[in-house]
BADRENLUM-227952 format. One record per residue (C-alpha): z, y, x; residue in three letters; residue number from 0. Coordinates in Angstrom, 1 decimal. Example, Ala and Ser with C-alpha at 12.3 -4.5 7.8 and 13.67 -1.06 7.14 Angstrom:
% BADRENLUM-227952
       w       v       u  timi  zalum
     7.8    -4.5    12.3   ALA      0
     7.1    -1.1    13.7   SER      1
***
This chain:
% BADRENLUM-227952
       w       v       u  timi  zalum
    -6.4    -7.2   -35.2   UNK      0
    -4.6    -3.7   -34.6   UNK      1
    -7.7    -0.9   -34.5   UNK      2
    -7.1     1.2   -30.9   UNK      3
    -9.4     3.5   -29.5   UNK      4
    -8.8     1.6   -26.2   UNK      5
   -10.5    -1.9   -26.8   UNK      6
   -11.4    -5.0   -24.8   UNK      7
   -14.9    -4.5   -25.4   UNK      8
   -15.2    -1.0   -23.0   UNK      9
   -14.1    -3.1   -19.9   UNK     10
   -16.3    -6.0   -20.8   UNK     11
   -12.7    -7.3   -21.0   UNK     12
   -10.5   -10.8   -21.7   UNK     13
    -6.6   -11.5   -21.7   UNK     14
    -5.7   -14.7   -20.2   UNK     15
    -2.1   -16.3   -20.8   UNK     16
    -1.0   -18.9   -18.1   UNK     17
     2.0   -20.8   -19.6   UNK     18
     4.3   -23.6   -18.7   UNK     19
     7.2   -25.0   -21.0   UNK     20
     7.3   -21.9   -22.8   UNK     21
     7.8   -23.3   -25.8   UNK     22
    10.3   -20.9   -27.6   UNK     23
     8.2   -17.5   -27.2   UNK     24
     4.8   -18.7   -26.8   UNK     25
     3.5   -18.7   -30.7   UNK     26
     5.0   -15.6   -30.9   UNK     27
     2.9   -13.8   -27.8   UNK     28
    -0.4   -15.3   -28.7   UNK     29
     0.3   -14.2   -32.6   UNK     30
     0.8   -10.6   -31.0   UNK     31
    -1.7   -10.5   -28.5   UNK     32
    -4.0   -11.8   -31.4   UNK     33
    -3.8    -8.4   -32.7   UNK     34
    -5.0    -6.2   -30.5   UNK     35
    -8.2    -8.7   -29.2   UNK     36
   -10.8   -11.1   -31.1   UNK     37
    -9.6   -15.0   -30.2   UNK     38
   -13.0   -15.3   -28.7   UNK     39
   -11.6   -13.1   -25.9   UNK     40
    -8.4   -15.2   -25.6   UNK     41
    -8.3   -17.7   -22.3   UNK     42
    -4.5   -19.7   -22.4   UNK     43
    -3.6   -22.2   -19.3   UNK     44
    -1.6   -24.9   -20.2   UNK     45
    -0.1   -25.5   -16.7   UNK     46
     0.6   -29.2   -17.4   UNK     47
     3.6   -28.3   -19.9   UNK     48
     5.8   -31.2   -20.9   UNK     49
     8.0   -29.3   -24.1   UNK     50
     6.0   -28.7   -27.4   UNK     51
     3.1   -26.4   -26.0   UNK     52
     0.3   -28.7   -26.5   UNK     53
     1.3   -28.8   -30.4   UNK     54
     1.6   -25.4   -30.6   UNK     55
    -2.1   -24.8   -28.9   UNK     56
    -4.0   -27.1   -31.5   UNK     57
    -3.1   -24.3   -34.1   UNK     58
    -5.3   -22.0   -32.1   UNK     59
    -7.9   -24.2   -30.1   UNK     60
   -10.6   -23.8   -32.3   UNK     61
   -10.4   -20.3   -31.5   UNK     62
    -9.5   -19.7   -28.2   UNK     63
   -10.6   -21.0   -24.9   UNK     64
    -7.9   -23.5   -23.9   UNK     65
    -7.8   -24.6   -20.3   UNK     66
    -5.7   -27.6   -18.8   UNK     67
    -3.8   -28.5   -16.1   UNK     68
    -2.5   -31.9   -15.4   UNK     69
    -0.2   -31.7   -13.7   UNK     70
     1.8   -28.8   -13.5   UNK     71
     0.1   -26.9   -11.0   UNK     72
     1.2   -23.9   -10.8   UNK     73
     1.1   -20.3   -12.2   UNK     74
    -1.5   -19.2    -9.0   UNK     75
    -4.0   -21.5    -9.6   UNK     76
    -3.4   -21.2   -13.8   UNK     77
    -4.5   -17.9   -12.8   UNK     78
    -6.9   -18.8   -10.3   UNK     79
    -8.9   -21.3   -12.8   UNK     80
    -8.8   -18.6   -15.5   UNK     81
   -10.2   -16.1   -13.3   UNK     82
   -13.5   -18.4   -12.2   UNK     83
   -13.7   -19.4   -16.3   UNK     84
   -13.7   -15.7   -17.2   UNK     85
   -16.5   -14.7   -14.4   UNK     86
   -18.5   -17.5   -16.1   UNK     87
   -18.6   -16.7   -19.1   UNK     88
   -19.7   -12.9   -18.5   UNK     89
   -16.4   -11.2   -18.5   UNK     90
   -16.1    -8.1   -15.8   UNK     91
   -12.1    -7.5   -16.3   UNK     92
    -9.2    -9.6   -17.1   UNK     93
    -5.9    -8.9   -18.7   UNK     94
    -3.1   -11.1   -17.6   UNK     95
     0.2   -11.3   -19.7   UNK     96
     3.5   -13.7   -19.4   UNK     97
     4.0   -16.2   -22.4   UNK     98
     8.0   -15.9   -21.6   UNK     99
     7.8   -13.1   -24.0   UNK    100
     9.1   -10.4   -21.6   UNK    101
     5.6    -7.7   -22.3   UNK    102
     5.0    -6.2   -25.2   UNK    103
     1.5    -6.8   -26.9   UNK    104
     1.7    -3.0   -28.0   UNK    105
     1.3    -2.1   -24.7   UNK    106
    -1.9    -3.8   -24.1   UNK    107
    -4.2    -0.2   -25.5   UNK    108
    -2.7     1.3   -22.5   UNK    109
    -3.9    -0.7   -19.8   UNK    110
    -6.8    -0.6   -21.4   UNK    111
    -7.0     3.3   -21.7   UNK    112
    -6.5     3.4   -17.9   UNK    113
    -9.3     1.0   -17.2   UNK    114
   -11.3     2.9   -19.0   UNK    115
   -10.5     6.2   -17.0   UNK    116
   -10.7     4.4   -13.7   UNK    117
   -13.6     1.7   -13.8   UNK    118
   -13.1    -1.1   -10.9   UNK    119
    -9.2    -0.5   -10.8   UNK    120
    -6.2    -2.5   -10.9   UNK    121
    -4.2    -1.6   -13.6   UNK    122
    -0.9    -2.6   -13.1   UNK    123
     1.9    -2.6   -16.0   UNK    124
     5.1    -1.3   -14.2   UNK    125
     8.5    -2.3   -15.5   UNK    126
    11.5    -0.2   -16.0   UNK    127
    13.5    -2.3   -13.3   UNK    128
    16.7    -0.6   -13.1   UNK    129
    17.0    -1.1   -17.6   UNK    130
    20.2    -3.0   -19.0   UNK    131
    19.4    -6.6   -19.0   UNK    132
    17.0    -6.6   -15.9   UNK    133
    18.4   -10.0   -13.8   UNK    134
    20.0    -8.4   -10.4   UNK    135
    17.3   -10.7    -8.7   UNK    136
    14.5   -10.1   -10.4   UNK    137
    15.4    -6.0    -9.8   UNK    138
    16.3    -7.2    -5.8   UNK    139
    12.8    -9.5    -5.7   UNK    140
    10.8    -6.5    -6.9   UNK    141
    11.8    -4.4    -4.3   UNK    142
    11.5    -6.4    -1.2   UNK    143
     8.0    -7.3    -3.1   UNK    144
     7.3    -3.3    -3.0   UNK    145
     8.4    -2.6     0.5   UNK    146
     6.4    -5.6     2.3   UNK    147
     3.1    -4.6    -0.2   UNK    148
     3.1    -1.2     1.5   UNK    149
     3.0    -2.7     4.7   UNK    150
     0.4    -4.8     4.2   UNK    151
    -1.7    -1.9     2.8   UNK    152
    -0.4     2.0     2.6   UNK    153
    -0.3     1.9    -1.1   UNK    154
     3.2     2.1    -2.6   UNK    155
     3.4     0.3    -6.3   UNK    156
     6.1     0.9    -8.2   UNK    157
     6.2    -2.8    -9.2   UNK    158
     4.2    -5.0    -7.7   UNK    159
     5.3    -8.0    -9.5   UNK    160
     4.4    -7.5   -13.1   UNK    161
     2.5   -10.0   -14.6   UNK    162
     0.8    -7.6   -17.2   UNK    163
    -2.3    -6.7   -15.3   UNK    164
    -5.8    -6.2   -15.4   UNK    165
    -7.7    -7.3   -12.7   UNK    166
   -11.6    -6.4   -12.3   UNK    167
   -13.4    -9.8   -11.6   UNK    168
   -16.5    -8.2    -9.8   UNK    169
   -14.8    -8.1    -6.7   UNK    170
   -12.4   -11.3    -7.3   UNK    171
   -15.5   -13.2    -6.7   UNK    172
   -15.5   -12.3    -2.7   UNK    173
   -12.0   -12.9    -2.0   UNK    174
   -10.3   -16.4    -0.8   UNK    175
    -7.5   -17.2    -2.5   UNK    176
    -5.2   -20.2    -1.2   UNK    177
    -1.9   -19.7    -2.7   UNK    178
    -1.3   -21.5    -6.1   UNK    179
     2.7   -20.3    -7.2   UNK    180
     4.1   -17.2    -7.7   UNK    181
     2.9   -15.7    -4.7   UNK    182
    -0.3   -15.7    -5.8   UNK    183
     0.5   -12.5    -7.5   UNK    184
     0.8   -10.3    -4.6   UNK    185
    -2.0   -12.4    -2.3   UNK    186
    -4.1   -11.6    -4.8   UNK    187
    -3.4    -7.5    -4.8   UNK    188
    -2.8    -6.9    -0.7   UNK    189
    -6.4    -8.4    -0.8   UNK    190
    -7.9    -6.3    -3.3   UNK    191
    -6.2    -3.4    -1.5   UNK    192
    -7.8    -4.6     1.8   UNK    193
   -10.9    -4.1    -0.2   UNK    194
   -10.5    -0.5    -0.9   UNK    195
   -10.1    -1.3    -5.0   UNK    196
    -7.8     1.3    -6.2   UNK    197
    -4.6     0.7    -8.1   UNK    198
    -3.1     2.5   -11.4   UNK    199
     0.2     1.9   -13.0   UNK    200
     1.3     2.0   -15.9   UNK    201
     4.7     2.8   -17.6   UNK    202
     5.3    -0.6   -19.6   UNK    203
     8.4    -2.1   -22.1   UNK    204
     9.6    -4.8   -21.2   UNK    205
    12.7    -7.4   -22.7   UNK    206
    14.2    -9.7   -21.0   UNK    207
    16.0   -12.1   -23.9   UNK    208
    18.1   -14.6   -21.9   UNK    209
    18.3   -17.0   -25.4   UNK    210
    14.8   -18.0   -25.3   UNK    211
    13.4   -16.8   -21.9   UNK    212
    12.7   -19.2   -19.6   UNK    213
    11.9   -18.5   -16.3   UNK    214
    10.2   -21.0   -13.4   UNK    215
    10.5   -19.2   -10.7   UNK    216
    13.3   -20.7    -8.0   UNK    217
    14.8   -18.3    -6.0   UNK    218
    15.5   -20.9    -2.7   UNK    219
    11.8   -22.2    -3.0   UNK    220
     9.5   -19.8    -4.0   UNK    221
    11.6   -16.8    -2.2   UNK    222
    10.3   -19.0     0.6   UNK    223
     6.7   -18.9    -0.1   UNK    224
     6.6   -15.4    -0.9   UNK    225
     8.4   -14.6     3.0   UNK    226
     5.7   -17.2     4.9   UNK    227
     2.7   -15.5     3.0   UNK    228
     4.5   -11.7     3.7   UNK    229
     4.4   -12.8     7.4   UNK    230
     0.6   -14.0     7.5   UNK    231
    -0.5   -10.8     5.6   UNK    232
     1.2    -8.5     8.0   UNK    233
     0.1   -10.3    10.9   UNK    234
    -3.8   -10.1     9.0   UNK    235
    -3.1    -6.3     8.3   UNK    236
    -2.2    -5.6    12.1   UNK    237
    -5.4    -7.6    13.3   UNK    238
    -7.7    -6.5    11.3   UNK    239
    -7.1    -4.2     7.7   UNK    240
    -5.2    -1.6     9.7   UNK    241
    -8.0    -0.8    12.2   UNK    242
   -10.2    -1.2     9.8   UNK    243
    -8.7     1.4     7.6   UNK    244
    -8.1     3.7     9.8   UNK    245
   -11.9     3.7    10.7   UNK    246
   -13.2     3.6     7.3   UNK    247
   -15.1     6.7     6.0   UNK    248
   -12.8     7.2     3.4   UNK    249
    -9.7     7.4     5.8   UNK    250
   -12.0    10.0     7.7   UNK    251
   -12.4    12.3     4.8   UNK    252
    -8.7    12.0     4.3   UNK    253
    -8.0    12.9     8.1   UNK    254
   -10.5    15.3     7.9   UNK    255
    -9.0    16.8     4.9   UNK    256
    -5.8    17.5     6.4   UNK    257
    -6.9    18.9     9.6   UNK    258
    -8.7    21.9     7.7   UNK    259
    -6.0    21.9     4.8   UNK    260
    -8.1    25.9     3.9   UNK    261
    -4.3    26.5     2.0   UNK    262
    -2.7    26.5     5.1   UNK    263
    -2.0    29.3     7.2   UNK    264
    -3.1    29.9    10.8   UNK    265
     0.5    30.6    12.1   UNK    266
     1.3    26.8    11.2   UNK    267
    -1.8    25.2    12.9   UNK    268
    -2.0    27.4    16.1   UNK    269
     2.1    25.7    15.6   UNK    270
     0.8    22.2    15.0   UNK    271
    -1.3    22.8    18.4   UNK    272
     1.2    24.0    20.2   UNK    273
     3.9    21.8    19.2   UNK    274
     1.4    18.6    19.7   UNK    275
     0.7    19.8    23.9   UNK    276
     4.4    20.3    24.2   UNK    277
     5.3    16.7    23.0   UNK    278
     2.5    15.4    24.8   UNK    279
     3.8    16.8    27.9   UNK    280
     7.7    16.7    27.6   UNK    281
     9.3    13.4    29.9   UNK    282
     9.6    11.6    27.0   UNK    283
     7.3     9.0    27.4   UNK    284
     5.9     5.8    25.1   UNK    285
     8.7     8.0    22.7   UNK    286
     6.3    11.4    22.2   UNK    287
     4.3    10.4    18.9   UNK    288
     7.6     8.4    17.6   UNK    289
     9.7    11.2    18.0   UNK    290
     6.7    14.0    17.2   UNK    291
     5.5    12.9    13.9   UNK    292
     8.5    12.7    12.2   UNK    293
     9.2    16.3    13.2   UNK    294
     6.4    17.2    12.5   UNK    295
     6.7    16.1     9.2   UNK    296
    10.0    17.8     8.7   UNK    297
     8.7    21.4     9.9   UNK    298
     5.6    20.8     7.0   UNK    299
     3.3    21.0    10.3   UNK    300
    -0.3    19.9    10.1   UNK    301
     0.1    16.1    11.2   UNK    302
    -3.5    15.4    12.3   UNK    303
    -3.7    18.7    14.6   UNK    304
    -0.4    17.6    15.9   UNK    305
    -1.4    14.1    17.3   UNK    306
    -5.0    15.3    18.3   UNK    307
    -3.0    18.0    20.7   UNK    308
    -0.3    15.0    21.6   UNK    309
    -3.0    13.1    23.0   UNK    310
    -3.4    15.4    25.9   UNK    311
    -0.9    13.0    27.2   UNK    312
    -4.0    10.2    27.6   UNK    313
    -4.4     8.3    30.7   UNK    314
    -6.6    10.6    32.8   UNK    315
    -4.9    13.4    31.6   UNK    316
    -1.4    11.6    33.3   UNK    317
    -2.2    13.0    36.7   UNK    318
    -2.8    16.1    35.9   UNK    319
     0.7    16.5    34.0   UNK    320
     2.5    14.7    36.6   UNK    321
     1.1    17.3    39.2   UNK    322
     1.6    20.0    37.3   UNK    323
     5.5    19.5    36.5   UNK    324
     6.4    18.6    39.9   UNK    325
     4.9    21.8    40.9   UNK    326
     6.6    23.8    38.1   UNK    327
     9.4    21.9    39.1   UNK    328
     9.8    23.1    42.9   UNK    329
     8.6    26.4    42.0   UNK    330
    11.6    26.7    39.4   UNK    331
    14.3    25.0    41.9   UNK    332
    13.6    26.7    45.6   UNK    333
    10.9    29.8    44.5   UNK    334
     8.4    28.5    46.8   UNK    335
     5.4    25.9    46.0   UNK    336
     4.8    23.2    48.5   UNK    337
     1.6    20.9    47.8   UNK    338
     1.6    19.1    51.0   UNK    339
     4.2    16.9    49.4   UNK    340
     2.0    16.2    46.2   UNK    341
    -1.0    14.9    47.6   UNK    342
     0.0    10.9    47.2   UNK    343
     1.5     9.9    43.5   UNK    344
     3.1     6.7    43.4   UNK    345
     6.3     5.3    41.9   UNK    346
     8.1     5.9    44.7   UNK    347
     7.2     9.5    44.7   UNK    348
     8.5    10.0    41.5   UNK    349
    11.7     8.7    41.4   UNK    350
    12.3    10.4    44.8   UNK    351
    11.5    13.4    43.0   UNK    352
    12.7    12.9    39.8   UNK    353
    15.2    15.6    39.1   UNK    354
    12.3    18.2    40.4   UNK    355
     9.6    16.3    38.0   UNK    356
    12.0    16.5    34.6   UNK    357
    12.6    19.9    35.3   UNK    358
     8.9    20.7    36.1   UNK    359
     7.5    18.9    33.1   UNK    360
    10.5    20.7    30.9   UNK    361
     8.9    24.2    31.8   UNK    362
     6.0    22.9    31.8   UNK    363
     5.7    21.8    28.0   UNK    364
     7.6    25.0    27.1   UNK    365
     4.5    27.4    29.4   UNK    366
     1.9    24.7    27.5   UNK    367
     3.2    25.4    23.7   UNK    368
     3.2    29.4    24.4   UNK    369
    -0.4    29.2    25.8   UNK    370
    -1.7    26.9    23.5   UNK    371
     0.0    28.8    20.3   UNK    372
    -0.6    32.0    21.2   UNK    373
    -4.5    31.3    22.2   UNK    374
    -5.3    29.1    18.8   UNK    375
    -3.6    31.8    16.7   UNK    376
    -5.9    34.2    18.4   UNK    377
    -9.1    32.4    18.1   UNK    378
    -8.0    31.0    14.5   UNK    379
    -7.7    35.0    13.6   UNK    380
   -10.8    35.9    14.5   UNK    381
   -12.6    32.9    13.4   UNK    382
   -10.6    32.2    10.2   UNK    383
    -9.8    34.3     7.0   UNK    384
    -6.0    33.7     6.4   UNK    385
    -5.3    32.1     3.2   UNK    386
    -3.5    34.2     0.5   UNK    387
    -0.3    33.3    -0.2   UNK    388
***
């Protein structure tokens, strides 16, 4: 075994190798995996192969933890049954690796070195995708895998279907797991991530050999699986993870962060203030915080100011805008103001009226983002020391 200053041992750590008809590469992985952990820390699933894998595990089965599946069931619940076998026997972390010999055993001290900096983490191994030899679907699945795990949870992973991980077990043991394939793979990280257990990747090598790599995973089928577990997870995330984020403390701190941004100068927020009314007031509505934010992003404005001041545009707030443009609106097309005609708002009135109220709320927004500007930069002045450059 290869001496590392990253070891097993500081995570309380085992590697587990789930493997099915791997015949051609699997001596060779365990041999190299060998070297960097004790065999004692070494948990292999035999998945119910039917090649030459149960001959090549009596070689090592008086020295590593052999588990058995028969049938084939699956690489989720190889990975499942490992998981529950490792929490038993006292293990707090858990290294997974292929056996198709894609990983690199060498790279095993790395994952390691970044549990170690960041206890409780997933650590996940993140292949160069875009290399020479990289299947066009495996690159393709990857990224539709990506895209759908941001959804699901905020967090963008640069690959989020490596199987060269290390999972944390402590918080494996509250989580529900029902998938047993491939998909397993990202059920089990959206739900960590709905847990609030952070993620780390890590640069990784990785080979794909297409003379003795064999691959189980069929595009048709288990493409399938993956879309139909996508689809409940988003529908989960709306229902429940999203709101629940967004009320969590940590998202408050984050929110809270950004509002007082102390680098940030009191031109751009009294900006951010003013620019939030004059969306929230502008005819644009159900469109205000879709066509807002992403302008406010552009102009670098402070994004949390912006939608607090946006939402002057709430419900009992309506009323009041409404009134106020339609006056602004007769004042600016005949000179004079007329409130006799204002006193009943209905539907009716409105689109009677609309030419007057678009105009109205038009001058309106643009009166509302001077006022609002100019009296936040004067209050921010006085009560805020401007940030040096």
């Amino acid at each position: 075994m290869e001496s590392s200053q990253y070891s097993l041992d500081q995570i309380a750590g085992c590697i587990i190798i789930p493997t099915y008809n791997n015949e051609r590469t699997l001596k060779r992985v365990i041999d190299e995996v060998l070297e960097y952990t004790p065999a004692s820390n070494l948990i292999i699933v035999n998945d119910g192969s039917t090649d030459s894998t149960a001959e090549i595990l009596k070689n090592y089965e008086d020295k590593v933890s052999i588990l058995v599946n028969s049938p084939n069931r699956g690489k989720g619940y190889s990975l499942r049954k490992a998981f529950k076998f490792a929490q038993e026997q006292g293990y707090e972390n858990a290294l997974t690796i292929d056996s198709d010999g894609q990983h690199f055993a060498s790279d095993i001290p790395l994952l390691i070195e970044q549990a170690v900096k960041n206890p409780g983490a997933v650590v996940m191994g993140s292949r160069n995708m875009n290399q020479e030899g990289v299947p066009q679907k495996s690159s393709f699945g990857n990224k539709f895998s990506n895209f759908w795990f941001k959804v699901e949870t905020w967090i963008t992973l640069p690959d989020t279907q490596t199987g060269f991980r290390i999972y944390p077990l402590k918080p494996l043991k509250k989580i529900w797991l029902f998938t047993t394939k491939f998909e397993l793979e990202i059920e089990v990280i959206v739900k960590l991530a709905w847990r609030f257990v952070p993620f780390v990747a890590v640069p990784i090598q990785v080979k794909y050999d297409p003379n003795e790599r064999v691959t189980h995973f069929r595009p048709g089928r288990d493409f399938t699986r993956i879309s139909i577990l996508n689809t409940f997870l988003v529908l989960i995330a709306l229902a429940w993870y999203y709101p629940r984020k967004f009320f969590s403390i940590q998202t408050w701190n984050i929110i809270k962060h950004e509002a007082v941004k102390p680098e940030e100068s009191n031109f751009k927020k009294a900006l951010s203030l003013g620019f939030g009314v004059f969306m929230g007031v502008i005819p644009l509505w159900g469109f205000q915080l879709l066509i807002g934010i992403p302008l406010s992003v552009l102009f670098r404005m402070n994004k949390v100011l912006f939608i607090a001041a946006a939402n002057i545009s709430i419900p009992p707030m309506i009323p009041v805008i409404i009134y106020w443009s339609f006056l602004f609106g007769q004042l600016f097309l005949t000179g004079t103001t007329d409130t006799s005609q204002l006193t009943e708002f209905s539907m009716n009135t409105i689109q009677t009226n609309f030419y007057q109220y678009v105009i109205g709320a038009c001058v309106f927004a643009v009166l509302a983002f001077v006022s609002v500007f100019l009296v936040s930069f004067g209050l921010l002045k006085l009560l805020r020391k401007e940030p040096k450059a």
